[in-house]
C-alpha positions in Angstrom: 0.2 16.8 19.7 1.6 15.5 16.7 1.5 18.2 14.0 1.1 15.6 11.3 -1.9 14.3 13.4 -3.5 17.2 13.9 -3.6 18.1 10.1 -5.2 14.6 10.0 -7.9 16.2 12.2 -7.9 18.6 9.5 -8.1 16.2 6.7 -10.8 13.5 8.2 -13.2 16.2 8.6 -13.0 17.5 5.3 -13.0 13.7 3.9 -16.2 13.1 6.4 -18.1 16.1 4.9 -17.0 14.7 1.0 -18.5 11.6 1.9 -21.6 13.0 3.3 -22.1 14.7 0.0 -21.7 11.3 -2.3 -23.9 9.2 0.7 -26.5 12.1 -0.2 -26.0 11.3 -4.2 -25.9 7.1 -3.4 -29.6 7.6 -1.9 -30.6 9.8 -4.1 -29.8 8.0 -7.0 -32.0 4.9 -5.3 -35.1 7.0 -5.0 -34.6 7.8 -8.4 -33.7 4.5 -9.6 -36.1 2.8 -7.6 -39.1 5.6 -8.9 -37.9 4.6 -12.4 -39.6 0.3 -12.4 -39.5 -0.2 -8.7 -37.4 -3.2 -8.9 -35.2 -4.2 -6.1 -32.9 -5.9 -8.2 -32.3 -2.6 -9.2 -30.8 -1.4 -6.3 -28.8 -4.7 -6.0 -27.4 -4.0 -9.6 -25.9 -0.8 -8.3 -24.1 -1.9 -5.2 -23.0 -5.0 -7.9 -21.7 -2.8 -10.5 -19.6 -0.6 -7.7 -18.1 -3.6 -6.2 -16.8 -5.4 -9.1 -14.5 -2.7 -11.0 -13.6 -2.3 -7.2 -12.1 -5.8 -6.5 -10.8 -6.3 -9.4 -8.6 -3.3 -10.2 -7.3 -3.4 -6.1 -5.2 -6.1 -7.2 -3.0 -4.0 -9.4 -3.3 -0.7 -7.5 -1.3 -1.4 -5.4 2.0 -1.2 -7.3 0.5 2.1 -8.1 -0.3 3.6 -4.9 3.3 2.5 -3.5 4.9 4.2 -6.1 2.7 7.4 -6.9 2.2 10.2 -4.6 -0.8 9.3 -2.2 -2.2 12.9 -2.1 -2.0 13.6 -6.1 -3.7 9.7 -5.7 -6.6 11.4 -4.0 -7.3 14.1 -5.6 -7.6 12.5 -9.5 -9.9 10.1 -7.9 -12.0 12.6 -6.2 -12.0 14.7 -9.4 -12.8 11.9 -11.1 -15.9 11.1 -9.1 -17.1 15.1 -9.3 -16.7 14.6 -13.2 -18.9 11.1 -13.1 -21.7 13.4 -11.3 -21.6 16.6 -12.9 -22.3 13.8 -16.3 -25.8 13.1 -13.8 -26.4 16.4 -13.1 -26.8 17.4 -16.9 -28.1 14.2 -18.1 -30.9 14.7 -15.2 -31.5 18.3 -16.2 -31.6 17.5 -19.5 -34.1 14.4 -18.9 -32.0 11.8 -20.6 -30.7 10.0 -17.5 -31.4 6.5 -17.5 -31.1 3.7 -15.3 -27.8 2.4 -17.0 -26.2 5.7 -16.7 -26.4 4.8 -13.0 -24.6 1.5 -13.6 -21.6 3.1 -15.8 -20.7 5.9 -13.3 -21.2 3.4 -10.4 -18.4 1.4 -12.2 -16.2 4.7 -13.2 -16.5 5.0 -9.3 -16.0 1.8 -8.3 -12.7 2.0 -10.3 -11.4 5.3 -8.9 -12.2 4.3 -4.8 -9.8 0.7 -5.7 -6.8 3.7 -6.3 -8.2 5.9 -3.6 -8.8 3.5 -0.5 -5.3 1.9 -0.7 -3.7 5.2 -1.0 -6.1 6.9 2.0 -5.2 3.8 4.5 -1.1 4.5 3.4 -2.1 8.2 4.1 -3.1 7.2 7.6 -0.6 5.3 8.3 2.1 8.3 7.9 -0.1 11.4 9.2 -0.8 9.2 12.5 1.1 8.2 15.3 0.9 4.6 16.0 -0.4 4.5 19.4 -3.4 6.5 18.0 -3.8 4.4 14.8 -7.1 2.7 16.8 -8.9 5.6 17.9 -8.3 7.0 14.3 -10.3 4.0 13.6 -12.8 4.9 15.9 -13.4 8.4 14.4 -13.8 7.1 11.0 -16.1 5.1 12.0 -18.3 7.6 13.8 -17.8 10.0 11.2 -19.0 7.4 8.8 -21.9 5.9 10.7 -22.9 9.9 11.8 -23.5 10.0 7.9 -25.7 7.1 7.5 -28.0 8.3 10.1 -27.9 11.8 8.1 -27.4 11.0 4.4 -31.3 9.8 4.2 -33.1 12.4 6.3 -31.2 15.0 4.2 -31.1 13.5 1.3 -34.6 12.5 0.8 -35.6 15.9 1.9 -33.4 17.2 -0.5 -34.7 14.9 -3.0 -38.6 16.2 -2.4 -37.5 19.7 -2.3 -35.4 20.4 -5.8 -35.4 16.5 -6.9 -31.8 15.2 -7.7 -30.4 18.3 -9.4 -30.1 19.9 -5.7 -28.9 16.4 -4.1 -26.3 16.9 -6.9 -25.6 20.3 -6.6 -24.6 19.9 -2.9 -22.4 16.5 -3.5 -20.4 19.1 -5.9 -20.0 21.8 -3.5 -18.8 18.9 -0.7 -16.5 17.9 -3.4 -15.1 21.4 -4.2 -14.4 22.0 -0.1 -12.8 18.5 0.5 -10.4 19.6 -2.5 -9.4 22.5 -1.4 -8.8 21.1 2.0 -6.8 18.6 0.7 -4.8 20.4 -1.8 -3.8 23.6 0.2 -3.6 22.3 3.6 -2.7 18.7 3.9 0.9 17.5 3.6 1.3 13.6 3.2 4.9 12.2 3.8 6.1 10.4 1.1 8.9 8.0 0.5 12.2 8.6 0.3 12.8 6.7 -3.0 9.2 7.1 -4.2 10.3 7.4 -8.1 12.6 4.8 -7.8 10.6 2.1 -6.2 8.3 1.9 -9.7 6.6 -1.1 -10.8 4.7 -2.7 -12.8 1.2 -3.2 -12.0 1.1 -7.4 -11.9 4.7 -7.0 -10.1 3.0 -5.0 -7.6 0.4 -7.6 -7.2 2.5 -10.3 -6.9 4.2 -9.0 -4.2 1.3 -8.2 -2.6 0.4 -11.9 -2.7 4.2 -13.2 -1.6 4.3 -10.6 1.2 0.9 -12.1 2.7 1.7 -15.6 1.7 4.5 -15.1 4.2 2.0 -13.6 7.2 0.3 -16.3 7.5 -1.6 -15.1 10.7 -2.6 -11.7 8.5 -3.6 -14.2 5.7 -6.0 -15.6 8.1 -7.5 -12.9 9.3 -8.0 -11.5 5.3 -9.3 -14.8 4.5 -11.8 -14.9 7.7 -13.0 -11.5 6.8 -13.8 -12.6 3.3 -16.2 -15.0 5.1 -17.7 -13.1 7.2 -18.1 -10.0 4.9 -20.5 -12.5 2.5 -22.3 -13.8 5.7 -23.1 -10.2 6.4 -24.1 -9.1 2.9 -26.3 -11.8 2.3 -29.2 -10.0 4.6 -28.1 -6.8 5.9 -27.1 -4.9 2.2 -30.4 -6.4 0.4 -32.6 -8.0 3.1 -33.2 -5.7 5.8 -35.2 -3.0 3.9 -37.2 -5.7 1.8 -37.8 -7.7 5.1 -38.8 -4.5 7.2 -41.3 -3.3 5.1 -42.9 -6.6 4.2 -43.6 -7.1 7.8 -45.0 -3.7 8.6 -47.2 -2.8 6.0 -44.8 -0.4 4.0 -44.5 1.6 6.9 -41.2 3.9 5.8 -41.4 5.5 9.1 -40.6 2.1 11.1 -37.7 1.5 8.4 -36.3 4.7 8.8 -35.9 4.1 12.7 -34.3 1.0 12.5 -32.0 2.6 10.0 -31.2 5.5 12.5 -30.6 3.0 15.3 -28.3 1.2 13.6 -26.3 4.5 12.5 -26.1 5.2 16.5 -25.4 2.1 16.7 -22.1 2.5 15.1 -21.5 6.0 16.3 -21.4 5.0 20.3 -19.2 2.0 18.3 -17.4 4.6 17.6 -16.3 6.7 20.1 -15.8 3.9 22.3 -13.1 2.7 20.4 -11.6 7.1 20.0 -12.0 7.0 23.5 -9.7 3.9 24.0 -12.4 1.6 25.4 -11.3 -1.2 23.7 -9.5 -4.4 24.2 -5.6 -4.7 23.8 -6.2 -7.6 22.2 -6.6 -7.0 18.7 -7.3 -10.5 17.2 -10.0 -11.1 20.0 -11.4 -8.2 20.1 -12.1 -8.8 15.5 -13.7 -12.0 16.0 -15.5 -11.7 19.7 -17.0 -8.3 17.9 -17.6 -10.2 15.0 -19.5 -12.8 16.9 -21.7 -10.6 18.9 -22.7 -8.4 16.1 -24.1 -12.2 14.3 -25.6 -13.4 17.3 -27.4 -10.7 18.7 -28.2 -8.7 15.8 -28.8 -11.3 12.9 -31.0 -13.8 15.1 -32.7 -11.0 17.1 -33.6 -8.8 13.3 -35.2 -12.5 12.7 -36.9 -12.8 15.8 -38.4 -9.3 15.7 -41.8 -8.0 15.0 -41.8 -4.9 15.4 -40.1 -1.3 15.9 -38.4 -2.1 19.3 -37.2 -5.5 18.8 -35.6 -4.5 15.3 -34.2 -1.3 16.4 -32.6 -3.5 19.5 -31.1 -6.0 16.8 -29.8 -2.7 14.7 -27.9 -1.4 17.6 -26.5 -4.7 18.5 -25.2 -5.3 14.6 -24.0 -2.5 14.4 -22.3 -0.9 17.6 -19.1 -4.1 17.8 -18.9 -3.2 14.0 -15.8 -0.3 14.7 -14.0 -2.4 17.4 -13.5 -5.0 14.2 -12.6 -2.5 11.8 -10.1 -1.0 14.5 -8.6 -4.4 15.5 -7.8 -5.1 11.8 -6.3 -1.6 11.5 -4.5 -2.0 14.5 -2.3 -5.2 13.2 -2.1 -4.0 10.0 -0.3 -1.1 10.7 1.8 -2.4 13.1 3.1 -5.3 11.0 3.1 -4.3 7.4 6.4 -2.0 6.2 5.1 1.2 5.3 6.7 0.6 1.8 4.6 -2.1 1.0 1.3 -1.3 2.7 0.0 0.2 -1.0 0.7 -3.2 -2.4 -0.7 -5.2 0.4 -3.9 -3.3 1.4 -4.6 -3.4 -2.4 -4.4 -7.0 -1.7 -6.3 -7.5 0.8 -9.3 -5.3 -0.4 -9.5 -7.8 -3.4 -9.6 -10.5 -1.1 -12.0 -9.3 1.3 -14.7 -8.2 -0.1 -14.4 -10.4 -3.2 -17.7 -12.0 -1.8 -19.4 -9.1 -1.2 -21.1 -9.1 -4.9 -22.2 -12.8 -4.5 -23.5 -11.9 -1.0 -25.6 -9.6 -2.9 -26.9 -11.0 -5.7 -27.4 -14.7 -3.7 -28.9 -13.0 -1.1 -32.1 -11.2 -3.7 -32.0 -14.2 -5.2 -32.7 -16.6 -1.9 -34.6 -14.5 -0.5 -37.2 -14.5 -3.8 -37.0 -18.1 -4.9 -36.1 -19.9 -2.2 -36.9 -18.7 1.3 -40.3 -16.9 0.5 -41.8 -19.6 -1.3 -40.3 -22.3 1.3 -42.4 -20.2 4.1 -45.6 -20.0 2.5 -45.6 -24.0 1.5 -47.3 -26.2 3.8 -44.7 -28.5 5.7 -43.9 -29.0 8.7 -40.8 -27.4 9.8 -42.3 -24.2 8.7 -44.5 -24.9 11.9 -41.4 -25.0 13.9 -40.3 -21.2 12.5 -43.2 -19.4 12.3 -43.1 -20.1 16.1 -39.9 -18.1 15.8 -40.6 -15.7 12.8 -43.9 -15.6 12.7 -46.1 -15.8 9.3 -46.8 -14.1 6.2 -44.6 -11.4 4.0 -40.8 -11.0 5.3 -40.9 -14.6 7.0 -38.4 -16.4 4.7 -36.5 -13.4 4.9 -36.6 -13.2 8.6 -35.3 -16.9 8.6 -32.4 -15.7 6.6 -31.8 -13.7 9.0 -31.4 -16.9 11.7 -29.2 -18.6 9.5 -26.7 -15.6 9.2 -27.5 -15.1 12.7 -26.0 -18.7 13.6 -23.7 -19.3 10.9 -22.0 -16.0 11.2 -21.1 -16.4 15.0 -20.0 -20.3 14.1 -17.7 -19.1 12.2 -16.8 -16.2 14.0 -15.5 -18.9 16.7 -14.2 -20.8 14.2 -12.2 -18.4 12.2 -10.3 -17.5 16.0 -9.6 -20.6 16.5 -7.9 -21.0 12.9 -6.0 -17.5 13.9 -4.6 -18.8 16.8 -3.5 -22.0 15.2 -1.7 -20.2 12.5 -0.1 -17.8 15.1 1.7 -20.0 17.0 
């Protein structure tokens, strides 16, 4: 085996224990948040005020990451991030933590991971061999799927037991042993010229841009993702929860399931794809995956009344998620220089998930103004869904869930079918 892959082994376990440690912070922080005026705009506003800093500063990172040492990369933002909670920890302790506190480290954070994902994918892409690049991609997504079936059984126990100074407390000692890990053990090739190749940040960008501009079929797929990412964000990061519990009675327990099915969901996901059950055909294999996920997951969560039906649609969402994430990978690697990858995964972070935010915010906002209300009036389409959706609480959400359901699998289709024009 590769020695280089087998410190990788090394290095995605430590990395997988780190991010257990901040999931166990990120759901801590929205019981706490949540406790504080139980809005759910709230909890919107968090996700918001990560993903913003995010996209924005990708676009000049990558300049950066090309040109800086990936490892040294990883660490300052890691430190970083230990600094932004040790802040919580004492502002907690000291009972001045506020709600806007939360907002301000979210967007330190946000700013740290848009230097620390480009410079992590670059990482892989030298520590890995390229004929296991998609069953890397298959362990990282078991690893991080394993942690959302985890971070809230452990997170709201720890949460009950010592409140968030001990959720805190154990994110800083995952830190401190991912650091160590990284720092003593883990070697990262760099390049040759590394000082020389220095530029500025809106050079960086702009070659970022040019080099895609030129890979047209990458563009596409970018683009396409971009699409699909708000389609998917519109229900499943603010909808599901909502939706859930409106349509059970509050009943946490039935939430948690779901939640849980959809983390093994993308765990079997995953080690299909690190056992090499998946499709040599990478571009198929993003879209078809894409598809299914839509149309068996969106329309059935939609369809669903209860536990079994919504823990079906979970698994279904969730278990073609890695074999996109791997196809993607898979191109990416093979086709961009490993000199400019800093500069174009930068890129293309900026890109895709520019619509994440709007996904989010539209998708509180449709689902209190528009869908809700549209439900519980008197005409006569709503007929027609309620025999689909049934009535009361959660239905305009659940129809939400049909449009995303049809929509995203549309233009799942679609989006091949614009790939495979460009490719030729």
């Amino acid at each position: 085996m590769n020695h280089n892959y087998k410190k990788y082994i090394v290095f995605w376990l430590s990395q997988a224990v780190s991010q257990l440690g901040s999931q166990l912070t990120g759901f801590a922080l929205i019981l706490w948040a949540y406790s504080q005026n139980h809005s759910a705009m709230t909890v919107s506003l968090m996700s918001f005020f990560n993903y913003v800093p995010y996209i924005l500063v990708s676009l000049a990172a990558g300049a950066f990451v090309d040109s800086h040492s990936k490892k040294g990369i990883m660490l300052v933002s890691d430190t970083i991030a230990a600094i932004c909670s040790v802040v919580v920890l004492f502002l907690s302790m000291s009972g001045g933590l506020r709600v806007y506190h939360i907002y301000m480290v979210n967007f330190v954070i946000g700013l740290t991971s848009a230097f620390q994902g480009p410079a992590s994918a670059v990482a892989v892409g030298k520590m890995v061999p390229e004929e296991k690049l998609a069953q890397v991609s298959g362990m990282n997504s078991f690893s991080g799927n394993l942690i959302m079936v985890l971070a809230p059984v452990l997170s709201a126990s720890l949460f009950a037991f010592g409140g968030l100074t001990m959720v805190l407390v154990v994110d800083l000692s995952s830190f401190v042993f991912a650091f160590a890990v990284l720092l003593l053990l883990i070697y990262i090739p760099e390049n040759e010229r590394l000082q020389d190749d220095k530029k500025s940040i809106f050079e960086g960008c702009a070659e970022g841009f040019r080099y895609l501009a030129r890979q047209k079929a990458i563009f596409t797929i970018i683009i396409t993702m971009a699409l699909l990412n708000f389609f998917s964000r519109l229900t499943y990061e603010n909808i599901l929860s909502p939706m859930i519990l409106a349509r059970s009675g509050n009943d946490s327990l039935t939430l948690g399931i779901v939640n849980a099915v959809m983390g093994i969901g993308g765990i079997a996901g995953g080690i299909l794809v690190a056992a090499g059950k998946f499709s040599k055909n990478s571009v198929k294999m993003i879209y078809f995956s894409a598809m299914l996920s839509f149309l068996l997951g969106d329309l059935l969560m939609g369809m669903g009344r209860g536990v079994v039906l919504w823990s079906f649609a979970g698994l279904m969402a969730s278990l073609p998620i890695p074999f996109i994430n791997a196809g993607q990978n898979v191109i990416f690697y093979r086709t961009v220089p490993t000199e400019m990858q800093g500069r174009v995964f930068a890129v293309r972070n900026a890109i895709q998930f520019c619509t994440v935010p709007v996904g989010i915010l539209l998708g509180g906002f449709l689902a209190d103004y528009v869908f809700e209300p549209f439900m519980a009036a008197e005409y006569g389409v709503v007929s027609a869904l309620q025999l689909l959706v049934g009535k009361g609480a959660g239905s305009g959400m659940a129809v939400m869930f049909l449009c995303t359901g049809l929509l995203g699998s549309f233009f799942s289709y679609v989006c091949y079918r614009i790939y495979e024009s460009h490719a030729e």
